[in-house]
FIPA-230680 format. One line per 2 residues: number of its first residue (from 1); their letters; for each residue x, y, z of C-alpha. Coordinates in Angstrom, 2 decimals. Layout:
<rs>
NUM = A = X Y Z ~ ...
</rs>
This chain:
<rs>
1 = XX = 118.60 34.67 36.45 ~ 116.01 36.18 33.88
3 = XX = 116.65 39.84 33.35 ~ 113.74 42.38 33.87
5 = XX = 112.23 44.10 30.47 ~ 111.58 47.35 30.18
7 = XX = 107.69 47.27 29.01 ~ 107.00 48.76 25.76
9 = XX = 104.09 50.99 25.29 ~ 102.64 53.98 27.35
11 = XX = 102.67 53.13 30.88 ~ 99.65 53.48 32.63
13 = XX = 100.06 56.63 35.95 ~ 99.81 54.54 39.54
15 = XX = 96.08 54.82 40.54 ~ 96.54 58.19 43.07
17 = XX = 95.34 57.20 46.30 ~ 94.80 60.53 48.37
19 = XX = 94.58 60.96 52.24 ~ 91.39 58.97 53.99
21 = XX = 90.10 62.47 55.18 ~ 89.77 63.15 51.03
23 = XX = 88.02 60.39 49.99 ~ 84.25 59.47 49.75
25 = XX = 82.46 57.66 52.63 ~ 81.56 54.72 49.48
27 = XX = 85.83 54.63 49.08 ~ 86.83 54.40 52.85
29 = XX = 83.71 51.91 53.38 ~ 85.24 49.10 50.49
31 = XX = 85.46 46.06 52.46 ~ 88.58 44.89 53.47
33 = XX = 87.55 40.93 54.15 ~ 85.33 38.72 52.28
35 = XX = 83.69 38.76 55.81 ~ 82.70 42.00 55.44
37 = XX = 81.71 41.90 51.53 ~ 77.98 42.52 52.25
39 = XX = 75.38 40.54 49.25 ~ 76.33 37.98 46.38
41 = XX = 75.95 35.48 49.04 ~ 75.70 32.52 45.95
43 = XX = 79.00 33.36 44.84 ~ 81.25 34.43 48.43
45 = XX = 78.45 33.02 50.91 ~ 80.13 29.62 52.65
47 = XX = 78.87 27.42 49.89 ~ 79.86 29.86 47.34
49 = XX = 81.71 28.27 44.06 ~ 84.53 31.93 44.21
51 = XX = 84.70 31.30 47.99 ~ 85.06 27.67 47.58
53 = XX = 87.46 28.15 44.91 ~ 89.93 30.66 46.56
55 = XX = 89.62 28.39 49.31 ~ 91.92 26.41 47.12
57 = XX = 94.05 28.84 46.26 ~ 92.44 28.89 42.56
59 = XX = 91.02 31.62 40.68 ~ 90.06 31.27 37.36
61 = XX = 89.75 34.22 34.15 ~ 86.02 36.06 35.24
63 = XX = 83.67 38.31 34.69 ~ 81.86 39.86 36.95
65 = XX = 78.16 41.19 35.47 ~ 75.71 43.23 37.58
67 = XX = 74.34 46.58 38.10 ~ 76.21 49.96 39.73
69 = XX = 76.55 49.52 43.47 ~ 76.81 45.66 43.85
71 = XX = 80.70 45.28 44.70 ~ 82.36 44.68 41.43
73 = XX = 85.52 46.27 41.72 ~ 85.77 45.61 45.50
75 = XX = 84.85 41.83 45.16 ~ 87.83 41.78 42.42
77 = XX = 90.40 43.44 44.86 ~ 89.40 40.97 47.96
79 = XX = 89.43 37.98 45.34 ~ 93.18 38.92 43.89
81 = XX = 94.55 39.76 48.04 ~ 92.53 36.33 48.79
83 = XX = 94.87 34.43 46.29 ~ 98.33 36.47 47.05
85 = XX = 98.14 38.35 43.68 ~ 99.30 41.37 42.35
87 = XX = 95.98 43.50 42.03 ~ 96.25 46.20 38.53
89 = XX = 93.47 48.14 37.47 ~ 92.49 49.93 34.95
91 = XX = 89.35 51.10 33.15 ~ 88.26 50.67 29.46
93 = XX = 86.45 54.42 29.55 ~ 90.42 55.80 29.85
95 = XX = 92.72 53.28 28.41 ~ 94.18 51.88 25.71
97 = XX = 96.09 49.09 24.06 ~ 99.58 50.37 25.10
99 = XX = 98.15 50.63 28.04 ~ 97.06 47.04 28.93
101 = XX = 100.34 45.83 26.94 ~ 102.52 47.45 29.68
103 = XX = 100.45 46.07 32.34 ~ 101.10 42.77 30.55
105 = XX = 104.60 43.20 30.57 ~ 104.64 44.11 34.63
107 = XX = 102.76 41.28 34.98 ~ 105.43 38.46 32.64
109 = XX = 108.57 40.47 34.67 ~ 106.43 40.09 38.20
111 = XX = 105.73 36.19 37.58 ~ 109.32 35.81 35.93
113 = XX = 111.60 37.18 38.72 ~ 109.10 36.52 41.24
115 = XX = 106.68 34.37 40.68 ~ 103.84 36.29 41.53
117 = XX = 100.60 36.10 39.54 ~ 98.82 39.04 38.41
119 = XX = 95.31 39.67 38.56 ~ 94.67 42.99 36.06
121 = XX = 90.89 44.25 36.78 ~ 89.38 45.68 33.45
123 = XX = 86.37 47.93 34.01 ~ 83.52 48.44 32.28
125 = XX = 85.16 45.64 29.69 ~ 82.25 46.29 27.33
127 = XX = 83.57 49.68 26.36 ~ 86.94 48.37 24.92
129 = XX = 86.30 47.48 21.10 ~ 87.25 44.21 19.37
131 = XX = 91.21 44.84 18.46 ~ 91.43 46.08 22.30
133 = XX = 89.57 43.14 23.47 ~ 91.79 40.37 21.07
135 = XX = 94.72 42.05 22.62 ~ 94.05 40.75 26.13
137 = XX = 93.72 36.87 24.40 ~ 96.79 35.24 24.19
139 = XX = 98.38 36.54 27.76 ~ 94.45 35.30 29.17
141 = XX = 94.94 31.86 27.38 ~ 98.97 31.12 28.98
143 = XX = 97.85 32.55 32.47 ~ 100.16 35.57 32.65
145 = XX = 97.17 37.61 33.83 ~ 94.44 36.32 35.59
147 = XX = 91.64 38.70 33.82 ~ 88.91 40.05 36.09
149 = XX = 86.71 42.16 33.96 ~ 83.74 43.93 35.07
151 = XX = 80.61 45.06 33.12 ~ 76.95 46.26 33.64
153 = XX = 75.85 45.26 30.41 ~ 74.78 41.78 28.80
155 = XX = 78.29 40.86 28.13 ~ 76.92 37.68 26.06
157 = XX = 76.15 41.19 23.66 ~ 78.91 43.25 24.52
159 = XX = 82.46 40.91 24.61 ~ 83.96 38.92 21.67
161 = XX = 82.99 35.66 22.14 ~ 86.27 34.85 21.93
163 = XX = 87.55 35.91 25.26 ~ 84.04 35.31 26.30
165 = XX = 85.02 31.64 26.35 ~ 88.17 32.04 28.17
167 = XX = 86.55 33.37 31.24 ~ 83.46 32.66 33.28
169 = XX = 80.68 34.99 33.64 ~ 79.25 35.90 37.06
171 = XX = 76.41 37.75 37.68 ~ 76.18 39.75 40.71
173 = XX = 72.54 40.62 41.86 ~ 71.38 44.91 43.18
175 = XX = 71.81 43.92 47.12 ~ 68.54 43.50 49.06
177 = XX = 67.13 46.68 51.03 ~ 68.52 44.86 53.89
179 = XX = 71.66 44.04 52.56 ~ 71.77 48.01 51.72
181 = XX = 70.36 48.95 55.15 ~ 73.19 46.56 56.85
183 = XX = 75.98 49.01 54.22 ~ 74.69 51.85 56.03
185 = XX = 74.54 51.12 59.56 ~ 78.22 50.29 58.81
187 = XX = 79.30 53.43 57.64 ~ 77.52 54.72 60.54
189 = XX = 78.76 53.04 63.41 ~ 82.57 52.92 62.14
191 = XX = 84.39 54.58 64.54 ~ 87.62 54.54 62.18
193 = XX = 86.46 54.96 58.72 ~ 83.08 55.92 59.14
195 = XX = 80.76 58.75 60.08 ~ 81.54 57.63 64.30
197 = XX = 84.93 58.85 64.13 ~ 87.28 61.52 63.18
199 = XX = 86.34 61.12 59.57 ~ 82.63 62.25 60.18
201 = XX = 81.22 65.15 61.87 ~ 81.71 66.00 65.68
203 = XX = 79.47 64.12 67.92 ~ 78.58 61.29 65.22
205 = XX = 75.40 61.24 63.22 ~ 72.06 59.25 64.19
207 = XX = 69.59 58.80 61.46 ~ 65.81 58.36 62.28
209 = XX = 64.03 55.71 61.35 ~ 61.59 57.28 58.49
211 = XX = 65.09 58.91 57.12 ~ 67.14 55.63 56.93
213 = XX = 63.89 53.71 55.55 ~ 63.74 56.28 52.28
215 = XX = 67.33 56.56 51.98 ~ 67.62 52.31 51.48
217 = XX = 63.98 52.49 49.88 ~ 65.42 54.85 46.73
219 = XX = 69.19 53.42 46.36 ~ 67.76 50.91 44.13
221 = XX = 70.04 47.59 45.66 ~ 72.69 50.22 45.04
223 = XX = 75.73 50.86 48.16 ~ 77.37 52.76 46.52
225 = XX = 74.39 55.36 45.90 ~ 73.62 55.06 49.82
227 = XX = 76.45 56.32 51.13 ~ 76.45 58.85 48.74
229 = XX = 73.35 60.19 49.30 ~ 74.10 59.80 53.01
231 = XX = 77.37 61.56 52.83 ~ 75.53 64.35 50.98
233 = XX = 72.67 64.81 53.99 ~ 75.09 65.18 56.98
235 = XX = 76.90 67.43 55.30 ~ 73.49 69.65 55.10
237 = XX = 72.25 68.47 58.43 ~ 75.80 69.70 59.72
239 = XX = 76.04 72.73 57.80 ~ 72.16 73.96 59.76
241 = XX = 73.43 72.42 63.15 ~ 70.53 70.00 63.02
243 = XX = 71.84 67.98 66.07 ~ 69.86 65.77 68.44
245 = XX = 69.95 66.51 72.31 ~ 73.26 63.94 72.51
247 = XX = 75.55 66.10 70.15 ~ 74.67 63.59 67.10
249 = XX = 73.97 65.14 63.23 ~ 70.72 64.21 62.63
251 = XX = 69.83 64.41 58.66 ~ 66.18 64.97 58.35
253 = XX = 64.03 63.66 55.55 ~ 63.85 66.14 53.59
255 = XX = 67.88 66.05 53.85 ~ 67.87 62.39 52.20
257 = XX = 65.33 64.42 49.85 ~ 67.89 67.38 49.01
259 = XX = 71.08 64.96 48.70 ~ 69.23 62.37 46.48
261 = XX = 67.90 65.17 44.22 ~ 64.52 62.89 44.16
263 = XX = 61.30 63.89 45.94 ~ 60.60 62.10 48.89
265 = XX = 56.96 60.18 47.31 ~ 54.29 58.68 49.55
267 = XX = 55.15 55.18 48.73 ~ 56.63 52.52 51.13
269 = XX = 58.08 49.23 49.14 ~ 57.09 47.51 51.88
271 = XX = 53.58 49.04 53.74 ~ 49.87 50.08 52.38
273 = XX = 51.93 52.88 49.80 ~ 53.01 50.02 48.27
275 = XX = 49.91 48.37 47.75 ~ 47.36 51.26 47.06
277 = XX = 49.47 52.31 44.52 ~ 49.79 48.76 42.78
279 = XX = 46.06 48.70 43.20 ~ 45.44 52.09 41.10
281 = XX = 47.73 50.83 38.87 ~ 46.23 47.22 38.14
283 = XX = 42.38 48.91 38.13 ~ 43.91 51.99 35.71
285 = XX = 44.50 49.38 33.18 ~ 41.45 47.48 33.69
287 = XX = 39.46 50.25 33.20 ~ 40.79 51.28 29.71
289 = XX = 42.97 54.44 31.14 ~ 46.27 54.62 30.06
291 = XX = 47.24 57.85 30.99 ~ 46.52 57.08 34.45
293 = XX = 48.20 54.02 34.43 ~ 51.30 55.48 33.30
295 = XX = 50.70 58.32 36.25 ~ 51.09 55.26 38.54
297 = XX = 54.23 53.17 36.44 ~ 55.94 56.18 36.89
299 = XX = 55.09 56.62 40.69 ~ 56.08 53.11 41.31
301 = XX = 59.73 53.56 38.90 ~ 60.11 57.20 40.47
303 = XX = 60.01 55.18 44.39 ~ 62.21 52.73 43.36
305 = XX = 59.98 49.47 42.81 ~ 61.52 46.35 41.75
307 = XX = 61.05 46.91 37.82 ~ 60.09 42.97 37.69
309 = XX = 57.58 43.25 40.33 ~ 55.86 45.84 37.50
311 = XX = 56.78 43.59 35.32 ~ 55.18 40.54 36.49
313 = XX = 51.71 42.41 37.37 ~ 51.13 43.64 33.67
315 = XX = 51.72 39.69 32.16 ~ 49.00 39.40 35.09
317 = XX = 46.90 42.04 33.76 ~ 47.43 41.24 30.06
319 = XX = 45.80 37.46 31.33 ~ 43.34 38.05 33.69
321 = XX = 41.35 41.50 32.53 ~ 42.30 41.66 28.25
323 = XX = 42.52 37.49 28.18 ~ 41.05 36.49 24.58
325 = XX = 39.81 39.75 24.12 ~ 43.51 40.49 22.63
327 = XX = 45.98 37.37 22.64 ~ 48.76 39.81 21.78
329 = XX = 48.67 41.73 24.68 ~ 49.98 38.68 26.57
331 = XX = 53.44 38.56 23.88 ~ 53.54 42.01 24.54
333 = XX = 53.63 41.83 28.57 ~ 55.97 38.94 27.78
335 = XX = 58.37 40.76 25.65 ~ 58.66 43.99 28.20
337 = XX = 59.33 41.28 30.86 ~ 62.29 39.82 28.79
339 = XX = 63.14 43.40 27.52 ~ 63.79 44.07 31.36
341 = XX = 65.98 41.23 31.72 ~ 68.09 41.97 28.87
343 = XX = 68.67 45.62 29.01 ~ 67.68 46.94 32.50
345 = XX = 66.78 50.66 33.73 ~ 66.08 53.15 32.62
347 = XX = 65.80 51.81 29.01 ~ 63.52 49.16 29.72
349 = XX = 60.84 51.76 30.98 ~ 59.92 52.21 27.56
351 = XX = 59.34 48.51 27.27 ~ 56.96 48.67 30.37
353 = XX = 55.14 52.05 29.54 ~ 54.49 50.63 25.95
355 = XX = 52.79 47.21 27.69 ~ 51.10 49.56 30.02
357 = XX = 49.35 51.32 27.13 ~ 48.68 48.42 24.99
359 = XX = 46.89 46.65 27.88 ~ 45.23 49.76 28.90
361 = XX = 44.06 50.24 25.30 ~ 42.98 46.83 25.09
363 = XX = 39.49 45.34 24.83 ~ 38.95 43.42 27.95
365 = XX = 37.89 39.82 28.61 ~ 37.90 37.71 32.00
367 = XX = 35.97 34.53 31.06 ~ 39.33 32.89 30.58
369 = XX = 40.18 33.35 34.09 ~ 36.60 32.99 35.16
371 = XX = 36.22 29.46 33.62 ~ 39.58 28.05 34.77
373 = XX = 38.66 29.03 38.70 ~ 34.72 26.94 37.85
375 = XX = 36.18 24.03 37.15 ~ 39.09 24.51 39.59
377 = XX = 35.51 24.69 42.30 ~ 33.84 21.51 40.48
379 = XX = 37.69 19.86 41.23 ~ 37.62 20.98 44.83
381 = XX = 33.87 20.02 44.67 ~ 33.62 17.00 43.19
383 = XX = 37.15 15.41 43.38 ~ 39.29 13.83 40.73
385 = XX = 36.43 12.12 38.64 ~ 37.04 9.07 36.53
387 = XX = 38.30 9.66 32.49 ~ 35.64 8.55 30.40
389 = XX = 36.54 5.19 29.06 ~ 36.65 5.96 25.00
391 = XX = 39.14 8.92 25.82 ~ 41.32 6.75 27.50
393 = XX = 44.78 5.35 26.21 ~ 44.53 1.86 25.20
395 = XX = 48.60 1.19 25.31 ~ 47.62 -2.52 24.35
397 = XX = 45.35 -3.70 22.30 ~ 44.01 -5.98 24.53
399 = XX = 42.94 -3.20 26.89 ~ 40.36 -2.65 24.04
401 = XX = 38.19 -5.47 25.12 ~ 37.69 -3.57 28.25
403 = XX = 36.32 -0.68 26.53 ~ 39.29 1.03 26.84
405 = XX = 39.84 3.66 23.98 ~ 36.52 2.05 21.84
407 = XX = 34.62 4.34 20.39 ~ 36.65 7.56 20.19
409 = XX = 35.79 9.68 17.31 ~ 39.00 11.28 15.81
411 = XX = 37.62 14.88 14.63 ~ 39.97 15.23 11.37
413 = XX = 38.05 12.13 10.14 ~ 34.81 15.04 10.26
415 = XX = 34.55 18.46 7.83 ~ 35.88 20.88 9.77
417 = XX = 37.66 18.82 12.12 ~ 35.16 18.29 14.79
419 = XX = 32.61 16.09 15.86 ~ 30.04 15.52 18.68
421 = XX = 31.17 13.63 21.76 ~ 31.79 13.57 25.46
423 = XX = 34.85 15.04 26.81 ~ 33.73 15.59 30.34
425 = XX = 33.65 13.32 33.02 ~ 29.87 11.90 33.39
427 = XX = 29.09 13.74 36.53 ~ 29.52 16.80 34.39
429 = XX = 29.29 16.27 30.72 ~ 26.90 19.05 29.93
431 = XX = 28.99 21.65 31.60 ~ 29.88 24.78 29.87
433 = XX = 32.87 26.75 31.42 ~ 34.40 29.47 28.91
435 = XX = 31.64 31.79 27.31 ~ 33.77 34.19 25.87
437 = XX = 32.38 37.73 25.14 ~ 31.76 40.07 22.02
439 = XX = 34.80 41.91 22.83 ~ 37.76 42.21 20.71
441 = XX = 39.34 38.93 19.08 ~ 37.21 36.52 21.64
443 = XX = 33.99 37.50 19.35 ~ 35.71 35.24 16.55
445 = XX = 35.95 32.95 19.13 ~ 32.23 32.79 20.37
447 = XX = 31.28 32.81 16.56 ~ 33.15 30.06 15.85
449 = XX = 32.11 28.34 19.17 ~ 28.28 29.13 18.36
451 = XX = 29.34 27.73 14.67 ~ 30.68 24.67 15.92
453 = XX = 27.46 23.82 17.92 ~ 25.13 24.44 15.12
455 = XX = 27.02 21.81 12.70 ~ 27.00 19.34 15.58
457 = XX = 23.20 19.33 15.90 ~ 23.14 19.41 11.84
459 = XX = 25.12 16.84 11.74 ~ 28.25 16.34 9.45
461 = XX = 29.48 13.50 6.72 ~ 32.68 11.61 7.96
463 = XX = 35.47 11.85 5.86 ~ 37.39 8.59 4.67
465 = XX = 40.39 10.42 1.85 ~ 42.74 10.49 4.97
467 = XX = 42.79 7.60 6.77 ~ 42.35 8.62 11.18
469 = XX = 45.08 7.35 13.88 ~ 43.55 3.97 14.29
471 = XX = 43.46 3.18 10.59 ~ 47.13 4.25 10.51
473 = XX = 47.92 2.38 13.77 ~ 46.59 -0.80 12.27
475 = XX = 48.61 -0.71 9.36 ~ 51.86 -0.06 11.44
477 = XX = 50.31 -2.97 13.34 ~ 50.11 -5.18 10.35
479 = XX = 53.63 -4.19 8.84 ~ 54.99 -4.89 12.18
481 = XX = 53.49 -8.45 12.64 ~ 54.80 -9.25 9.15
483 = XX = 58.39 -8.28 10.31 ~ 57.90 -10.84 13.57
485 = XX = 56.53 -13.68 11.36 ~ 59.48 -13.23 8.47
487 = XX = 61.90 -13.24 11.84 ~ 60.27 -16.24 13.45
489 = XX = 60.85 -17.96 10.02 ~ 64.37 -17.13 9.50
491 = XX = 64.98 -18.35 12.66 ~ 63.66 -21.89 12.05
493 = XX = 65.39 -22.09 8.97 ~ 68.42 -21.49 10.60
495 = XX = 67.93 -24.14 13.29 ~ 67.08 -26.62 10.18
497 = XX = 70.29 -25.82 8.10 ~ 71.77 -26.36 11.52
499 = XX = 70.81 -29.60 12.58 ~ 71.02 -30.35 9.15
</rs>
């Protein structure tokens, strides 16, 4: 019978677990089922692969990626109790190699004398360096520990590839308001852990409507932050007696205000605050004011507006008001979008207030726009009119004696690679769409469009040094009917030696 080894190393102190009545409402409100893990529906919902998985008894090396608030470490715990493992913990801010190597050696003693698998949650992986992260390798790679690491940053930029590649990355999403508001109801209608029973104040707490509405509104997708901020209000609702006419706690708004540390602002995510301030925003950078466009980014940050939602409205912007005018400012919305992605808030808000103030800054343009939605009307209008025949593929040449593909002009056969033609449908050939303006970088493009029209009436000499598509199609043409004849004489040659 194996013998148990005493671990080398420092030993990591048991996680101290003091009395319910001493912990936070977000620590007595962890879920204790999947059933009640609220959000990350694509990975625990029915059809989730972890749910589907663990349904099987099998759980695999992961990572779990998201922002604050979105059930890391309590997803971890459920997934380990779900399987029958051993859960250990410990976080990368306060440990240390000797202190994941006698974890390790708990865990080889646990599955050698008992065959019990381990699952060791690492948090916030990213902050352990490379030797601390190569240490966890080789007991991740034999299965002593089944590693559940958690991070909130990119860990394709923060963990060796390495042990990247020995564990699968999940990415947990900030819970919907609803998925927040459905948190917080919880913790309020618990009659054993939450604010409904000895745990909370005498007589229970009811939250009004406009209270619980900011309170979700400014958590951000983050539970955690919620019940914080809730925690914090009935205790100053219950230190003023501010109790409705049934004996509950009521925390006011400007309770929510006081906990959160954040001014309650006259914007609703989801009502006409929401749009009028979008609106100001869009028209501040259409009409070349960036300071008051940044007035209203920082409104809509401040309130808790979905960063991408800002995000997506300046690419907008940088199309539909600066256009041609600036090209650039379209790579630049683009960038702050993928900035965003990759790093999150609050650093990204220097990505979006620098897009903000280019496009504000910009010179503006909307023929772009403007000619896309005429011919989108002449498409309603006029329906899906017929290709003119010499712009038309001619995939055989036989299709030719149709008039298919004759007489198409290819323009690098002309000086400056153009020439006169039709490209329009008949019904509409002299129709001019895009008439770009003298602003910015789309006055190099009217000069060269006003250019372009003046050579065509002129008149220009066709080129012949470099021969056009059809000249080099034809001699592909030619080498390729050579290759069938010298095959269809090989063959008969063959059949004559044969019968010979």
């Amino acid at each position: 019978m194996p013998t148990a080894r005493r671990p080398t190393g420092a030993r990591p102190e048991a996680l101290f677990q003091p009395p319910p009545e001493r912990q936070p409402l977000a620590a007595r409100m962890r879920p204790r089922s999947l059933d009640e893990f609220v959000g990350q529906g694509h990975l625990v919902g029915e059809r989730g692969p972890l749910r589907r998985g663990i349904a099987r008894g099998h759980l695999a090396s992961i990572l779990l990626w998201g922002p604050p608030g979105t059930g890391k470490t309590s997803l971890a715990r459920l997934l380990a109790g779900e399987v029958g493992a051993e859960f250990s913990t410990v976080s990368a801010v306060m440990a240390g190699v000797a202190d994941v190597r006698a974890l390790i050696a708990e865990a080889q003693d646990r599955v050698a004398l008992h065959g019990m698998r381990t699952v060791l949650f690492l948090d916030e992986i990213h902050r352990f360096n490379k030797a601390q992260q190569d240490a966890l390798l080789p007991h991740v790679e034999d299965g002593t520990i089944t590693l559940v690491g958690a991070t909130t940053e990119n860990p394709y930029f923060e963990v060796n590839s390495a042990l990247l590649s020995r564990m699968r990355v999940w990415r947990l999403e900030a819970l919907t308001d609803e998925e927040v508001g459905t948190v917080v109801r919880r913790a309020l209608a618990d009659p054993e852990r939450g604010l409904a029973g000895p745990l909370g104040p005498g007589g229970g707490v009811a939250l009004a409507e406009p209270a619980f509405e900011h309170l979700v509104s400014l958590a951000g997708g983050d539970a955690r932050a919620a019940l914080n901020v809730l925690e914090g209000a009935v205790a100053l609702a219950e230190s003023e007696e501010v109790r409705d006419t049934d004996g509950h706690v009521t925390p006011r708004l400007e309770d929510i205000e006081a906990a959160a540390q954040q001014r309650v602002l006259a914007y609703d995510r989801a009502g006409d605050g929401h749009y009028d301030t979008v609106s100001a925003f869009i028209k501040s950078l259409r009409g070349n004011d960036p300071d008051a466009a940044l007035y209203w980014l920082a409104a809509m940050v401040a309130a808790g507006e979905d960063p991408r939602f800002i995000a997506r409205r300046l690419i907008i912007s940088a199309s539909e008001d600066v256009g041609n005018a600036d090209p650039r400012a379209l790579q630049v919305a683009v960038a702050a979008a993928a900035a965003l992605d990759h790093i999150g808030l609050p650093e990204a808000q220097y990505a979006l207030a620098q897009a903000t103030t280019y496009i504000a800054t910009a010179p503006k343009s909307n023929r772009s726009g403007a000619a896309y939605w005429a011919a989108v009307s002449d498409v309603e209008g006029l329906g899906a009119l017929p290709v003119p025949l010499h712009l038309r593929n001619a995939a055989h040449r036989g299709m030719k004696q149709h008039g298919i593909g004759v007489g198409y002009r290819f323009p690098h056969d002309f000086e400056g690679a153009d020439v006169e033609q039709q490209y329009l449908p008949d019904e509409i050939k002299d129709r001019h769409y895009y008439l770009p303006t003298d602003q910015g970088y789309e006055a190099t493009l009217a000069a060269r469009m006003t250019s372009r029209t003046e050579a065509r009436a002129a008149g220009r000499p066709r080129r012949s040094t470099i021969p056009g598509p059809e000249k080099r199609h034809g001699v592909g043409d030619g080498l390729m009917q050579q290759r069938e004849t010298n095959r269809k004489k090989l063959a008969e040659t063959e059949k004559r030696d044969a019968a010979d």
